[in-house]
C-alpha positions as CSV (number, residue, x, y, z in Angstrom):
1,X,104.2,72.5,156.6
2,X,102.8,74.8,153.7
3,X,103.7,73.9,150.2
4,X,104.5,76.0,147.9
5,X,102.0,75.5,145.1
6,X,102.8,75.4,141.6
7,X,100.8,77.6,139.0
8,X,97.7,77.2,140.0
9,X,97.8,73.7,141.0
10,X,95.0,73.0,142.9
11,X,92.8,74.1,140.0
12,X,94.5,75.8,137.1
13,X,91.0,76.9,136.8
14,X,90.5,73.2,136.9
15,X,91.3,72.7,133.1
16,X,93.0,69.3,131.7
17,X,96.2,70.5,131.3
18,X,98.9,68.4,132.8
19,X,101.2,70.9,134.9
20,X,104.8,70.7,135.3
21,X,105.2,69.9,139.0
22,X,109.6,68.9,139.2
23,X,111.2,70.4,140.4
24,X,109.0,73.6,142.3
25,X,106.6,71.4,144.2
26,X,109.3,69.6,146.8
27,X,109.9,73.7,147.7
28,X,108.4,73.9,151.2
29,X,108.6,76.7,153.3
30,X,111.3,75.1,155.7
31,X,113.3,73.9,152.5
32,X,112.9,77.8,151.0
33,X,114.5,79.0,154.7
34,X,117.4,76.7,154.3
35,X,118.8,78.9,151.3
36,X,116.1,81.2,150.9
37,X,118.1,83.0,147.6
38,X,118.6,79.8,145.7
39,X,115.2,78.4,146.4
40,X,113.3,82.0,145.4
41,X,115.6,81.7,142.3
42,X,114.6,78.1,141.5
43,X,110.6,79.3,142.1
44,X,111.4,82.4,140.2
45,X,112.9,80.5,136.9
46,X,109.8,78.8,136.7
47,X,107.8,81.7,135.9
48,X,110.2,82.8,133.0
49,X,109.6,79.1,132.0
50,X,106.1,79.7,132.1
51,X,106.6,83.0,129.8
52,X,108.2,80.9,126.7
53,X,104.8,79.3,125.9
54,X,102.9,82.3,127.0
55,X,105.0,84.1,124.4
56,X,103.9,82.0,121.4
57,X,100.3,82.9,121.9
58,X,100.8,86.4,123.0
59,X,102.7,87.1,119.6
60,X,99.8,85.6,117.4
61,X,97.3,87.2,119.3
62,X,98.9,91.0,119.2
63,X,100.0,90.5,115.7
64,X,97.3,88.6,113.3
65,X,94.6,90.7,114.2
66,X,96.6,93.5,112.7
67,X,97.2,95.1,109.5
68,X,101.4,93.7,109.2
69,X,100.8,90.6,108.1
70,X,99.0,88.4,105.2
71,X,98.4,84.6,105.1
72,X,98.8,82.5,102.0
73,X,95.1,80.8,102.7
74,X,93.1,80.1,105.1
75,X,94.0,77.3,107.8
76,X,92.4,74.9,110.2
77,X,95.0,76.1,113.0
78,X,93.2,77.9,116.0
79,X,95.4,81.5,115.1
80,X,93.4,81.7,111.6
81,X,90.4,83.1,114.3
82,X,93.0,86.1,114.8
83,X,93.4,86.6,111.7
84,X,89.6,86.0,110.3
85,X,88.2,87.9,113.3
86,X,86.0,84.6,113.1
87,X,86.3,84.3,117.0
88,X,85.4,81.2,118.6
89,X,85.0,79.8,121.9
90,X,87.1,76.5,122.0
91,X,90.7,78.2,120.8
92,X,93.5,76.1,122.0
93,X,95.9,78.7,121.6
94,X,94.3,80.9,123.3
95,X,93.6,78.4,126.5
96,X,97.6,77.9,126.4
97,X,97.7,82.2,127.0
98,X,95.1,82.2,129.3
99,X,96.6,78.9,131.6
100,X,100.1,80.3,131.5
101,X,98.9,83.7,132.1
102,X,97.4,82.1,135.7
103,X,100.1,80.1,135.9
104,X,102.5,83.0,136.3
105,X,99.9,85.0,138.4
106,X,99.6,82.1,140.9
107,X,103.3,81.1,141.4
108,X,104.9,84.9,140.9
109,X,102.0,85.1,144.1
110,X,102.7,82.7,146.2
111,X,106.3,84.0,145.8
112,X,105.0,87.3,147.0
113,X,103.7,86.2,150.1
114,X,106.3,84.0,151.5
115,X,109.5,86.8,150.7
116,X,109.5,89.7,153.4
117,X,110.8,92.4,151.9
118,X,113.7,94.6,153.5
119,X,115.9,91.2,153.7
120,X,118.2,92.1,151.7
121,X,118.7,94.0,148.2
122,X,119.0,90.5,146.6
123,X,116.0,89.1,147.8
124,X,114.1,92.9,147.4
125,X,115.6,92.1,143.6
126,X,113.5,88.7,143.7
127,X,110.4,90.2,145.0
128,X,110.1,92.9,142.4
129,X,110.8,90.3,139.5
130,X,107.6,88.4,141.0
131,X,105.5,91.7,141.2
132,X,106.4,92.5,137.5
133,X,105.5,89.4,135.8
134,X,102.6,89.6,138.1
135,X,101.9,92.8,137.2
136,X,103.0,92.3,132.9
137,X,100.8,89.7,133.1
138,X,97.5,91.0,134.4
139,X,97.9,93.9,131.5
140,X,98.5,91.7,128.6
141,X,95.1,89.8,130.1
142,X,92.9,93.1,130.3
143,X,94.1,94.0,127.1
144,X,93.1,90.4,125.5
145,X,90.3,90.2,126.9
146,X,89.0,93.3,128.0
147,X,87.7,96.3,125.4
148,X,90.1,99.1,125.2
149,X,90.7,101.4,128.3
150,X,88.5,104.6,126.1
151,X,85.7,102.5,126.2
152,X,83.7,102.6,129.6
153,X,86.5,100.8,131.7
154,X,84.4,101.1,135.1
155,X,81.9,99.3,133.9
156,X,83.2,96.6,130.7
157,X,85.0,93.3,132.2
158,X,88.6,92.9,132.3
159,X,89.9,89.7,134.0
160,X,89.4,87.6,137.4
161,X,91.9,88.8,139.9
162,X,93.3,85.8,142.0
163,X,96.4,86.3,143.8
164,X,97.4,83.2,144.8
165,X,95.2,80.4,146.3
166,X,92.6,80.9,149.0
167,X,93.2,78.7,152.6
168,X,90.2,77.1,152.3
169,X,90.6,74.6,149.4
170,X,87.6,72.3,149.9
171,X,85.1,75.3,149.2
172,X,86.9,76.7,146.7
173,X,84.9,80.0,144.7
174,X,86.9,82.2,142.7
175,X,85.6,85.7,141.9
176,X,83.7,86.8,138.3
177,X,85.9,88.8,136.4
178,X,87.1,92.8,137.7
179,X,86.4,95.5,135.4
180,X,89.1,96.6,132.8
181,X,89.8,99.6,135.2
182,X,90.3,97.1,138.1
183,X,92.4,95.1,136.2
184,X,95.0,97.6,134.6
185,X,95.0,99.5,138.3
186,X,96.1,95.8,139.3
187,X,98.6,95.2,136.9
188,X,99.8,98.9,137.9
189,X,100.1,98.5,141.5
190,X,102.3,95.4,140.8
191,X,104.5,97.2,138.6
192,X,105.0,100.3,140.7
193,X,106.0,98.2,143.7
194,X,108.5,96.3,141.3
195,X,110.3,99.3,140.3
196,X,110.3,100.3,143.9
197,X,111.9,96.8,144.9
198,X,114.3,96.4,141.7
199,X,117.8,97.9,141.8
200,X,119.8,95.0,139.7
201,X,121.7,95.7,136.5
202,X,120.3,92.4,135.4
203,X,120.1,91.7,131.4
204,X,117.4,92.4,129.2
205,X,116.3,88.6,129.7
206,X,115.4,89.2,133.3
207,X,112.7,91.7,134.4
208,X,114.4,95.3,136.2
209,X,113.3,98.3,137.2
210,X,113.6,100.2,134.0
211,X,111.4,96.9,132.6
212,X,108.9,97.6,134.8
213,X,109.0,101.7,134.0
214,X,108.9,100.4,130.3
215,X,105.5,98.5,130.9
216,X,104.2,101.4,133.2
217,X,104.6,103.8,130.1
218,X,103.2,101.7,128.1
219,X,100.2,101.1,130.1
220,X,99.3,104.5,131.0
221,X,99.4,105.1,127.3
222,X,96.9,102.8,127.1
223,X,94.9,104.7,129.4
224,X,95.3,107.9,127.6
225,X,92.0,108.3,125.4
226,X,91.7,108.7,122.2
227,X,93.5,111.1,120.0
228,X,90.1,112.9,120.0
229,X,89.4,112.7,122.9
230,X,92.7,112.0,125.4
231,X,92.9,111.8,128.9
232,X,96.0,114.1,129.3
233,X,96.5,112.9,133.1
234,X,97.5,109.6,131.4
235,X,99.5,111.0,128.6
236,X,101.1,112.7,131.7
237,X,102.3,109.8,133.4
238,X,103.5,107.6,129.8
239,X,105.6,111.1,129.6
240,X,107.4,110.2,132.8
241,X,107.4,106.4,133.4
242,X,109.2,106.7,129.1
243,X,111.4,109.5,130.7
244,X,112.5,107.4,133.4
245,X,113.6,104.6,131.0
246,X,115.1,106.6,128.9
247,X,117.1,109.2,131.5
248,X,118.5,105.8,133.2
249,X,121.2,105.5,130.5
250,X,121.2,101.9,130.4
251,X,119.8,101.5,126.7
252,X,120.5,103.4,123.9
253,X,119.6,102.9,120.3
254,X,121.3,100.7,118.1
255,X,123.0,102.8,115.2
256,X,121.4,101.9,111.7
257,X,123.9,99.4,110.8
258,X,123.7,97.4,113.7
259,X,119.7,97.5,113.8
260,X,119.3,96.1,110.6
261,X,120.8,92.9,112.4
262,X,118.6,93.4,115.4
263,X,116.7,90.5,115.0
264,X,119.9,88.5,115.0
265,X,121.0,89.8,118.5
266,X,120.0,87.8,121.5
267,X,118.3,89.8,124.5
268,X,121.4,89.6,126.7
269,X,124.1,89.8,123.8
270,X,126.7,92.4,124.4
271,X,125.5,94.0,121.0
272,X,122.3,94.7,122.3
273,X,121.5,98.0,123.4
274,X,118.0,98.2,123.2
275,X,116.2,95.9,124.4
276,X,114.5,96.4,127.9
277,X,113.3,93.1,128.3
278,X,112.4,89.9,126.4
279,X,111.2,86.1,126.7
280,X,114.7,85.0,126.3
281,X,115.1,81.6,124.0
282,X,118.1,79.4,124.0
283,X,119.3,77.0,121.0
284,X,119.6,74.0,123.7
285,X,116.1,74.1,124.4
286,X,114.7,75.4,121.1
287,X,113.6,72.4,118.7
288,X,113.2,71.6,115.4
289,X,109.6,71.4,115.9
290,X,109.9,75.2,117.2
291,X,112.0,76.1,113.4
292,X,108.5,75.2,112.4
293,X,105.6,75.3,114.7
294,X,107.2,78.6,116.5
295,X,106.2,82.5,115.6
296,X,109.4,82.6,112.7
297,X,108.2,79.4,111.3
298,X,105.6,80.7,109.8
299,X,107.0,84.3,108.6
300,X,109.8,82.9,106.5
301,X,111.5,79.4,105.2
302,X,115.4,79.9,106.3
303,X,118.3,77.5,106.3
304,X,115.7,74.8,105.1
305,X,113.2,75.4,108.1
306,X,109.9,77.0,108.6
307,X,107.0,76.9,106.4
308,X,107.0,80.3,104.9
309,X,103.1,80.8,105.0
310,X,102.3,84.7,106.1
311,X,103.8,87.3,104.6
312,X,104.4,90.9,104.7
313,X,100.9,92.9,103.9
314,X,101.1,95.3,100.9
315,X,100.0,97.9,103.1
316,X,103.1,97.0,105.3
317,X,105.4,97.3,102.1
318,X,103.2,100.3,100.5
319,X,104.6,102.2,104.4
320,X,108.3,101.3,103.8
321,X,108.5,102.5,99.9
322,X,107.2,106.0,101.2
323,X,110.4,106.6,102.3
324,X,111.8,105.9,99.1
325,X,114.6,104.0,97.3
326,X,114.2,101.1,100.1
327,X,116.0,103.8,102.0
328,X,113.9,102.7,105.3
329,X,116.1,100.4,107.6
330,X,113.6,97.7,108.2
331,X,113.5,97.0,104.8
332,X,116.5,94.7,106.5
333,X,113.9,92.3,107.9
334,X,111.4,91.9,105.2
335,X,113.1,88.8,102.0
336,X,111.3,89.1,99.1
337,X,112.3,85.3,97.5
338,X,112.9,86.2,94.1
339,X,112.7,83.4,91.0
340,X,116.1,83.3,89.4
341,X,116.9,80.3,86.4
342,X,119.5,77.9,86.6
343,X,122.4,80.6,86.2
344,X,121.1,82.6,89.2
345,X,119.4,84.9,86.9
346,X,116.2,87.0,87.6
347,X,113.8,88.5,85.5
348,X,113.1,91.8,85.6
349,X,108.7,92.3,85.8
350,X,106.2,94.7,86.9
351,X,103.7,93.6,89.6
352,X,100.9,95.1,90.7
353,X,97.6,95.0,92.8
354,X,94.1,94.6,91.2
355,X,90.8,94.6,92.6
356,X,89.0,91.5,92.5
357,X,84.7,91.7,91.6
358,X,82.3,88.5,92.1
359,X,80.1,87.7,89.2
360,X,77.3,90.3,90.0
361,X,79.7,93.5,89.8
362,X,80.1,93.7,93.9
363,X,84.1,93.7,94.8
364,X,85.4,90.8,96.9
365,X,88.9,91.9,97.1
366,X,92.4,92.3,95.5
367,X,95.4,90.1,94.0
368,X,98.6,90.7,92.2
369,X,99.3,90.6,89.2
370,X,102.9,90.0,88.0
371,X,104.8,89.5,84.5
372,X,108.0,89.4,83.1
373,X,108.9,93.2,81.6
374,X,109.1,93.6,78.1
375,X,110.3,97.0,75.7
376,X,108.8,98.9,73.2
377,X,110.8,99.8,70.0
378,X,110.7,103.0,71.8
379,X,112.3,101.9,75.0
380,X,108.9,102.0,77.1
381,X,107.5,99.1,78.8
382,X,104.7,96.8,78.3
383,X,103.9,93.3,79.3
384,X,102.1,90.5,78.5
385,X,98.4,89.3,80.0
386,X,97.1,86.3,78.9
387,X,97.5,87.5,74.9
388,X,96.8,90.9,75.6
389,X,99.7,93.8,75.7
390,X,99.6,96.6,78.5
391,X,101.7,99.9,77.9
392,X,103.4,101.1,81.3
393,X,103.1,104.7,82.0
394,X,105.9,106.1,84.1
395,X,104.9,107.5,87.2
396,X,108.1,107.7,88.8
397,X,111.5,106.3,87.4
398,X,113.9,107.3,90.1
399,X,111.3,105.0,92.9
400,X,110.0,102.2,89.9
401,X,106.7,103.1,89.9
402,X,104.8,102.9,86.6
403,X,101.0,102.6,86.0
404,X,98.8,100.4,84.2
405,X,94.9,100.6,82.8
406,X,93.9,97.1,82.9
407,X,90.0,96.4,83.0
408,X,89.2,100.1,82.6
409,X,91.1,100.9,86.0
410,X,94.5,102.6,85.8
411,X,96.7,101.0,88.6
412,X,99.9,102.0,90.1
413,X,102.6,99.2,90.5
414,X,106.5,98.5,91.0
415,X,109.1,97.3,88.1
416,X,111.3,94.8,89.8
417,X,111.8,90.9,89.6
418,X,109.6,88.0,89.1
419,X,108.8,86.9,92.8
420,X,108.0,83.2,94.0
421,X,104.6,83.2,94.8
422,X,102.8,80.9,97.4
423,X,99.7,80.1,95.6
424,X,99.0,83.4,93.8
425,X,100.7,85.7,96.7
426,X,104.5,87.0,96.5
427,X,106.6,85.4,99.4
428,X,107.9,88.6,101.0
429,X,109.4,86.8,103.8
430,X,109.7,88.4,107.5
431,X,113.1,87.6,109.3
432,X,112.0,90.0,112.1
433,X,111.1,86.8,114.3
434,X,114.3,84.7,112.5
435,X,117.9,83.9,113.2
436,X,119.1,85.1,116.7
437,X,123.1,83.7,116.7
438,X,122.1,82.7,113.2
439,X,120.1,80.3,114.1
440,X,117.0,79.4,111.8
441,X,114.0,80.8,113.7
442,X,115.0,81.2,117.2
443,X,113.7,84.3,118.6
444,X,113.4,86.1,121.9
445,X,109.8,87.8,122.0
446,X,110.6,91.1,122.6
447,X,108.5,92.6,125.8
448,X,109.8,96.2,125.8
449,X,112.8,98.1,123.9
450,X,113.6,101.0,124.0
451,X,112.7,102.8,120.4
452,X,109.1,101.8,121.8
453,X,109.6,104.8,124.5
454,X,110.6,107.5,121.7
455,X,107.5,106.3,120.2
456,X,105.5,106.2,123.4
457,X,106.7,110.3,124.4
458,X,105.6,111.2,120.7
459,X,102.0,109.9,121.0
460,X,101.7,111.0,124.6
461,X,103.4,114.5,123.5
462,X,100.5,115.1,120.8
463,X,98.0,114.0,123.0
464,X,99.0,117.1,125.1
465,X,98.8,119.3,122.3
466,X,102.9,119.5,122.7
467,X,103.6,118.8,119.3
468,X,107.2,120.1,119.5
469,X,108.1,117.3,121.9
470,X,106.1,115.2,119.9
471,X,108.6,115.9,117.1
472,X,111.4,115.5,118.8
473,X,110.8,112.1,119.9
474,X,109.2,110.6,117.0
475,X,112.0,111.9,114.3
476,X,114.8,110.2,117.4
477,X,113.2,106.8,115.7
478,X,112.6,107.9,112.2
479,X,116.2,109.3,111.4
480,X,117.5,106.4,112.5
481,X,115.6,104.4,110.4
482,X,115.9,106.5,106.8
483,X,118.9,108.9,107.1
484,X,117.9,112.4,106.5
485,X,114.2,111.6,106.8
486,X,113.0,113.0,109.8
487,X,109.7,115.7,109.7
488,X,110.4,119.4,109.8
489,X,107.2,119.9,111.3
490,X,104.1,118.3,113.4
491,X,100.5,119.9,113.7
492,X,97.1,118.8,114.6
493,X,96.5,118.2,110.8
494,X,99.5,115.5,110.9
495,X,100.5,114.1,113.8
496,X,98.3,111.4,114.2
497,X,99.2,110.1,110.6
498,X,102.7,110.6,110.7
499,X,103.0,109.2,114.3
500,X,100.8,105.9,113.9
501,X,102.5,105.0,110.8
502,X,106.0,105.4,112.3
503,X,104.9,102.8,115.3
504,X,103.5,100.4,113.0
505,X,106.5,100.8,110.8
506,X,109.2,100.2,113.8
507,X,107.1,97.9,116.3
508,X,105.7,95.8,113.0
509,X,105.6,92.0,114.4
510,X,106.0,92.8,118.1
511,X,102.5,92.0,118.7
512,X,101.4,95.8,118.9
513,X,99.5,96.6,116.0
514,X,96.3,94.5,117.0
515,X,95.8,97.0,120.2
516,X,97.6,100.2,118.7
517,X,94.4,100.7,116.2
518,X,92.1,100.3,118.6
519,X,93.1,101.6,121.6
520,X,92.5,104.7,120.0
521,X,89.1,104.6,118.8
522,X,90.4,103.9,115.4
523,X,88.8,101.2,112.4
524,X,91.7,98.0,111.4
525,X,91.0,98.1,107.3
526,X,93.1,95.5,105.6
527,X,92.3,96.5,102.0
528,X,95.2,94.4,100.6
529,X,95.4,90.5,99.3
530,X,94.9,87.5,100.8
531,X,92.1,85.5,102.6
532,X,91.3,87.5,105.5
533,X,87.9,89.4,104.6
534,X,89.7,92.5,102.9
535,X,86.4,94.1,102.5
536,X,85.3,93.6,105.7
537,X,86.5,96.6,108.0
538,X,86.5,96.2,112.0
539,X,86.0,99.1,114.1
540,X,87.1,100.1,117.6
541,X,83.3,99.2,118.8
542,X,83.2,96.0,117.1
543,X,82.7,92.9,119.7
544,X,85.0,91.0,117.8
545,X,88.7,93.3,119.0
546,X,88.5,91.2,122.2
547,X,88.7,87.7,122.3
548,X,86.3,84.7,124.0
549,X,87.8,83.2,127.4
550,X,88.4,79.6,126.1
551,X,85.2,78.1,127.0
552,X,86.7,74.5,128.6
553,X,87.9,77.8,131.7
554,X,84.5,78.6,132.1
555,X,83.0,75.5,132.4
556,X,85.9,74.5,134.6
557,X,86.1,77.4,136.8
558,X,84.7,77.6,140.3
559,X,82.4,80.2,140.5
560,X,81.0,82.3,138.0
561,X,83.4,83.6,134.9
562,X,81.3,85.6,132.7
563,X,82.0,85.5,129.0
564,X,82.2,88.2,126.1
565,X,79.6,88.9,123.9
């Protein structure tokens, strides 16, 4: 009598970790007969378990690299690597993403093999939920740990595929990783079957057929080449798999309004109109070690929790004051914490950024600089540094902008209100990842939505040269953010500005930026402040926008597992 085995349990590539066995390894295949739904449903849940850890790691992985976010200092906590770009081989984190990632690829297998398909649509519903975590997972592996799809995928290394255990479990070899092209045309095969199999209205907390068209866009975006040099066959298919999504009528965008409260929605809230699919969390099972330890923790200090750490970047904030007046709607999730006296009072001040030199002349990087506003007899501005007096010269009233030459170098900064600062940083908080049901820092991971498709269809569209669907789509995301702000127009000379800044600006700390930059050929520059090497610049080519398999798998792993450079 075959048991169904758990994740990987015969080696979870032989690592330490301790595996959750209760209650999926007393599921035999007579017991699965008995009530084959229930059972498949029992097997099934414990994949989406396996996806709330998963989460976590895919999160810091997708978003610290990138240009979103800044950290108050450095840390001795294995994300800092994402952030530093200071890879190393023994990350913890990251041997949590790759053992769930298995995990979900062994169970969501062995599901695969023991459900015929054609027993019914429920079952057929089952199935394609397996093949599209299955099929999720093996793309947010190739894109982890593989180089970007522009960059020679027949020949660079993506990620072993292992389906499910081999019979013979006393000779056990696994195979050396597939190549990055292998690997996504896995993760694709698995995804086209799902949306084949799929026919459920199920929420946006449990994987459909539109979830799977969702990934399928994105992946063939992916796979679409360079701006400079695209692949339009690619750009072809995102078109359709984001047209399928979208022509399906099941999501439509949230109005203004209620998307400035859409971190507060829960995947499967009626409210929620958007979302395609996300790691759903609950309150019941959602700690107080999570307020803390989890993604929000760290973004923001709310209702007493979290430790408030990592902030918006001033490149972040520099994209949402170009639309002016804080007219941009996800102004909603950034909180500056502002310094207020006893009465509630702030002060009004002018902060700017500076850059920062060592002692031989060479710059290091950049800080702020803020103090409290003071007035001229004439009504100008001025303040105070150290015992020296700086005039303000206005640049523009209307947006607060005003300028200031301070050692020889005529900055531009913002009149406003004295800030808290975290060590010598302004705590622009990020709710983004905070307060679903008003709840501190519980947070669904969001997987898919559906402003991503608009966004998906624009990029796609100018990759074709079609830069009049390419407006279309990218001003159906933009006017909905800043009323009355949408482009008149899209060229060659444009597009690629105007269309990466609106994706970073709406999928901000989704966990897309770290692969957006360099998925097209493009250089992550983080000339802002904080701790992360702002002088440092990483191109598309560098060896250090993939990350080490966790070295503990390769030395536990039977047969050969080859690691990055």
């Amino acid at each position: 009598m075959k048991k169904i085995f758990l994740l990987f349990t015969a080696i979870s590539f032989l690592s330490s970790c301790e595996l959750d066995r209760e209650p999926f390894d007393s599921y035999t295949q007579d017991k699965i007969q008995e009530d084959k739904e229930a059972s498949i449903e029992v097997l099934l849940n414990g994949c989406y378990a396996q996806l709330k850890g998963w989460s976590d790691v895919m999160h810091r992985v997708g978003e610290y690299p990138g240009d979103n976010i800044m950290i108050r200092g450095t840390s001795t906590d294995a994300f800092y690597s994402f952030i530093s770009y200071q890879h190393v081989t023994n990350n913890g984190r990251l041997s949590v993403f790759w053992n769930n990632s298995y995990k979900i690829i062994s169970q969501s297998s062995d599901l695969i093999k023991i459900i015929k398909e054609g027993e019914s649509d429920a079952v057929d519903q089952q199935l394609g939920e397996a093949y599209y975590l299955r099929g999720m997972i093996y793309f947010y592996l190739g894109k982890t740990y593989g180089r970007p799809y522009a960059q020679s995928p027949e020949t660079n290394l993506g990620v072993p595929i292992v389906n499910g255990l081999p019979a013979d479990l006393n000779n056990l070899t696994l195979p050396d990783r597939s190549t990055v092209k292998d690997t996504y045309a896995q993760a694709i095969n698995d995804l086209k079957k799902a949306e084949t199999l799929m026919n459920a209205d199920k929420t946006a907390a449990y994987a459909t057929k539109e979830a799977a068209q969702a990934m399928l866009s994105r992946i063939y975006l992916y796979m679409s080449g360079t701006y400079q040099t695209p692949n339009q066959e690619y750009a072809t298919q995102s078109i359709e798999y984001s047209n399928k999504v979208i022509a399906s009528g099941r999501y439509s965008l949230l109005s203004r309004a209620s998307f400035m409260k859409y971190n507060t929605y829960a995947p499967d809230a009626p409210e929620q109109t958007e979302t395609i699919f996300a790691v759903k969390q609950v309150a019941s099972e959602f700690s107080g070690f999570d307020h803390y330890y989890g993604i929000g923790g760290m973004y923001a200090n709310i209702q007493g929790q979290g430790w408030g750490e990592m902030y918006a970047s001033a490149e972040y904030l520099d994209l949402l004051r170009k639309a002016g007046g804080k007219n941009d709607a996800r102004w909603a999730f950034i909180d500056p914490q502002y310094a207020t006296d006893a009465a509630g009072n702030k002060t009004e001040a002018f902060r700017f950024i500076y850059d920062v030199f060592n002692a031989g002349g060479t710059q290091t990087g950049y800080n702020y600089m803020q103090q409290p506003l003071k007035r001229n007899p004439d009504g100008s501005f001025f303040i105070t540094i150290g015992t020296t007096n700086y005039n303000l010269t206005t640049v523009n009233a209307t947006e607060n902008q005003y300028s200031i030459v301070y050692e020889g170098k005529t900055y531009t900064g913002e009149k406003d209100y004295m800030m808290l600062l975290n060590r010598v940083y302004p705590m622009y908080y990020i709710t983004k990842c905070s307060l679903q049901d008003n709840d501190s820092h519980l947070h669904s991971p969001i997987i898919s939505r559906l402003a991503e498709m608009y966004l998906n269809l624009a990029e796609a569209y100018a990759k074709k040269g079609d830069y009049s669907n390419a407006l279309t789509n990218l001003n159906k995301v933009r006017e909905r953010a800043i009323v009355g702000g949408g482009y008149t127009s899209l060229n060659s000379t444009n597009a690629v500005q105007r269309i990466d800044e609106e994706r970073q600006l709406e999928l901000a700390f989704e966990a897309h930026r770290g692969y957006d930059v360099y998925r097209n050929g493009q250089t992550m520059t983080r000339r802002y402040p904080g701790p992360h090497l702002p002088m440092n610049d990483v191109p598309a080519t560098s060896l250090r926008v993939v990350q080490y398999i966790p070295q503990s798998e390769i030395n536990a792993y039977p047969g050969t597992l080859t690691q990055n450079p």
